[in-house]
C-alpha positions as CSV (number, residue, x, y, z in Angstrom):
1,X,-17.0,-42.0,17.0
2,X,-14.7,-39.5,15.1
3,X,-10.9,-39.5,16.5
4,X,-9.4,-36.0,16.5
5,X,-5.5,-35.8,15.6
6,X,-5.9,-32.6,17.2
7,X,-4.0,-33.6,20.5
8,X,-3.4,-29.8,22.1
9,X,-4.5,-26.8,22.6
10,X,-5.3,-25.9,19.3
11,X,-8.6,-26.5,17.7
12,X,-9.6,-27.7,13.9
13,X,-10.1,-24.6,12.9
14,X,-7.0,-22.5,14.2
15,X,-4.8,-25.2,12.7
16,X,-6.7,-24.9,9.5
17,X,-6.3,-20.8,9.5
18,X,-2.9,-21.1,9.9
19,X,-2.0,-23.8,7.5
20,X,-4.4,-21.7,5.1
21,X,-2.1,-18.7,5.6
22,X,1.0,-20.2,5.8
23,X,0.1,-21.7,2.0
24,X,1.3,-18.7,0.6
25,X,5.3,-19.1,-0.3
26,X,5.7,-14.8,0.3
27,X,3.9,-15.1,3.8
28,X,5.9,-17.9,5.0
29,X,8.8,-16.0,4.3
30,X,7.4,-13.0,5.8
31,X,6.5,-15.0,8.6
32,X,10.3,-15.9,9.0
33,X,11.8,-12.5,8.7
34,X,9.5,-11.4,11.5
35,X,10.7,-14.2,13.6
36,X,14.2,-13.8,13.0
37,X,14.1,-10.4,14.6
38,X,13.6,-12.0,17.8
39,X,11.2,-9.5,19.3
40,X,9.6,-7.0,16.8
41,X,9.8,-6.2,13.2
42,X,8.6,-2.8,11.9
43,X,6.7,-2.9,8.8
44,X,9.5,-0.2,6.9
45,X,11.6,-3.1,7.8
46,X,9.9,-5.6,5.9
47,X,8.6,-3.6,3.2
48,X,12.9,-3.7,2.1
49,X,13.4,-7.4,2.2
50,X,10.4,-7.8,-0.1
51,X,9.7,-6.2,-3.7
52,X,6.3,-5.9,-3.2
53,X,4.0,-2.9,-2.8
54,X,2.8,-1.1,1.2
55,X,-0.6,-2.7,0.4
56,X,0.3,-6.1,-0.6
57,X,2.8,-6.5,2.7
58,X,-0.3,-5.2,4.6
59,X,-2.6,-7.9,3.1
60,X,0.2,-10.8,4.3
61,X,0.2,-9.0,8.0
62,X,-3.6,-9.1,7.9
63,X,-4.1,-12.8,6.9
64,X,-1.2,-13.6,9.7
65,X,-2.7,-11.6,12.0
66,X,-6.5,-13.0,11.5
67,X,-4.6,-16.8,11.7
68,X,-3.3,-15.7,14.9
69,X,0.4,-16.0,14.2
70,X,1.4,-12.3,14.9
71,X,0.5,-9.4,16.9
72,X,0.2,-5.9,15.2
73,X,1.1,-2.8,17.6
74,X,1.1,0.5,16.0
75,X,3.0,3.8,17.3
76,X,1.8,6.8,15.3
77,X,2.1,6.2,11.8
78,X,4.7,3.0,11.9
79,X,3.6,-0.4,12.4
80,X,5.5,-3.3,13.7
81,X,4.6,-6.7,14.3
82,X,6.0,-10.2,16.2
83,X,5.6,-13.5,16.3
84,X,2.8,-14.9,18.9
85,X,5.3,-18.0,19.5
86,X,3.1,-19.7,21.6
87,X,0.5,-20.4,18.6
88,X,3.7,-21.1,16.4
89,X,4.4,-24.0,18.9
90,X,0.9,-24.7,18.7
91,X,0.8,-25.5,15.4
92,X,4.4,-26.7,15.6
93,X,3.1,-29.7,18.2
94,X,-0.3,-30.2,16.1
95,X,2.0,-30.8,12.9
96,X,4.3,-33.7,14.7
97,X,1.2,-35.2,16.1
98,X,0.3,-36.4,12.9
99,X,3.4,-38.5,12.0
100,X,2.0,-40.2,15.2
């Protein structure tokens, strides 16, 4: 019999995503300017704290959006996005498991 070390309510496979996803040094600190807002980032926001082109900042919401760690609302043309911080504390709570 195969023990887990997945302990809450995330599965193998959500934990994987995000770990995948948050491999990526520029979308882990995208991921952290979007949380330091508090609420919502907007994507004209972003696009200034990073030199990076539109397409490429909309490739790192897209991964963090398909691992579950942000929402994506859109209003007309402008995008903004936040932090789903009860998968953050997820994954948060799967990583201190393993030290167990």
């Amino acid at each position: 019999m195969k023990t887990s070390i997945y302990h809450g309510d995330m599965d193998r496979r959500s934990f994987t995503r995000i770990s995948k996803a948050l491999a990526d040094p520029r979308r882990y600190e995208i991921l952290r300017r979007i949380a330091a807002s508090g609420s919502e980032a907007s994507c004209v926001m972003l696009k200034g704290k990073f030199p990076i082109t539109p397409a490429t900042l909309s490739h790192h919401l897209k991964e963090l959006s398909n691992a579950g760690l942000i929402e994506i609302r859109r209003n007309s043309k402008f995008m903004y996005v936040e932090l789903r911080r009860d998968t953050w504390k997820q994954y948060l709570k799967e990583l201190r498991s393993l030290s167990e």
